[in-house]
N, C-alpha and C positions, 0 to 999 in steps of 0.2 A: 530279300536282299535286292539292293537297287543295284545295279552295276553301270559306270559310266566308261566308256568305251569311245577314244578316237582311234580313227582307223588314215594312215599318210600314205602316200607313196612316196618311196625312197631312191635319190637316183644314186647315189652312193653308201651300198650298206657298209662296205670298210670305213668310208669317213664316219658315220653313225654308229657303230659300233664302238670309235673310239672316244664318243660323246657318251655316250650310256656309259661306258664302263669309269667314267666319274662319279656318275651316281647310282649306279647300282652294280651290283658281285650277278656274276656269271652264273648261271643253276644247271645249261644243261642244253641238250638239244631233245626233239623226240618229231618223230612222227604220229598227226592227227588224221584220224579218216573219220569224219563226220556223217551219215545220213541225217537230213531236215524234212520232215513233216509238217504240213498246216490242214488245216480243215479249210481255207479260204482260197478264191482262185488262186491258179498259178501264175496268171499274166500278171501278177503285179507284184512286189515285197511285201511278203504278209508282215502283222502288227502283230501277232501271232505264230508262235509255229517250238514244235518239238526238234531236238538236237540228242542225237543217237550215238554216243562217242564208245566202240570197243575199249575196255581198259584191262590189267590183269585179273583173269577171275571174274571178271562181272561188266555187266555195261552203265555206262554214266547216263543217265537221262537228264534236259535240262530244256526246262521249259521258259520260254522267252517270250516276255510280253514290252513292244515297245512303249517307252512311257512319253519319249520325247525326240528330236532328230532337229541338231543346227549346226550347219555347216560341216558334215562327217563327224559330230561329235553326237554318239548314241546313250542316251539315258533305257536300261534295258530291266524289269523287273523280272528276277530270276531265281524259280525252284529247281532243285539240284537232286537228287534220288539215285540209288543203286537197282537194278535189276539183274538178278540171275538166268530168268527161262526169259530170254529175248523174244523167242516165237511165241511164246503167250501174253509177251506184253503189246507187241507187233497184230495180233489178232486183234486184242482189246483194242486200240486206236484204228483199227480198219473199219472195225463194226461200228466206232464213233465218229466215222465217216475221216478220217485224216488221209492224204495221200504224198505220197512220197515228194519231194520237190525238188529238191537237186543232193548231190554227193559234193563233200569239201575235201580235196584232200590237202595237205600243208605240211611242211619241212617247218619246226618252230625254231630257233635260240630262245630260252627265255634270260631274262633276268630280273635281278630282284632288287628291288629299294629297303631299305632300314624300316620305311615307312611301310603303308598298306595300300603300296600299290607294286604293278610289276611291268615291264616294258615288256614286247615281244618281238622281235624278227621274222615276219611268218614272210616265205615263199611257197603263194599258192599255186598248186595246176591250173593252169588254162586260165 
């Protein structure tokens, strides 16, 4: 799956909110806590890198390989996976050399289009 991804800063989410909800139906709010691994240095945004997302019952793994980057609009190829024994999948990527690289955490709204795509309202920490 390719996934294309703009990322805006918003100075007013009440005016924005009231712009999305013309085109797309409300789904929900949730809390994400993301861990990111990459196997390439740290000082720079890897091109590369593993996304750790606890969900119920099992964890989401989601491997992220940039494909393309113009003007905050992200072209990202991406494998998606379930994991149940965290610590054994956590070992595996240590021993293939991957390291931790930063923690996301995020307050979502999503919403949803008829079509196939979806808006989101993410307020991140720090």
């Amino acid at each position: 799956m390719i996934e294309v991804e703009a990322k805006v800063k918003i100075s007013s989410p009440d005016e924005f909110r009231k712009k999305i909800k013309l085109i797309g139906k409300y789904k929900g709010k949730e809390k994400k806590v993301d861990d990111y691994y990459t196997i390439e240095e740290l000082n720079q945004y890897p091109k590369k890198s593993l996304r750790i997302r606890r969900r119920k019952g099992f964890y989401e793994i989601n491997f992220k390989q940039r494909v393309s980057y113009d003007h905050s609009v992200y072209a990202k190829k991406e494998v998606e996976f379930k994991v149940s024994n965290l610590d054994g999948f956590l070992n595996l990527i240590k021993d293939f050399g991957f390291k931790k690289w930063l923690r996301k955490e995020k307050k979502t709204e999503l919403y949803q289009n008829n079509k196939n795509f979806h808006i989101e309202i993410n307020n991140v920490k720090h």
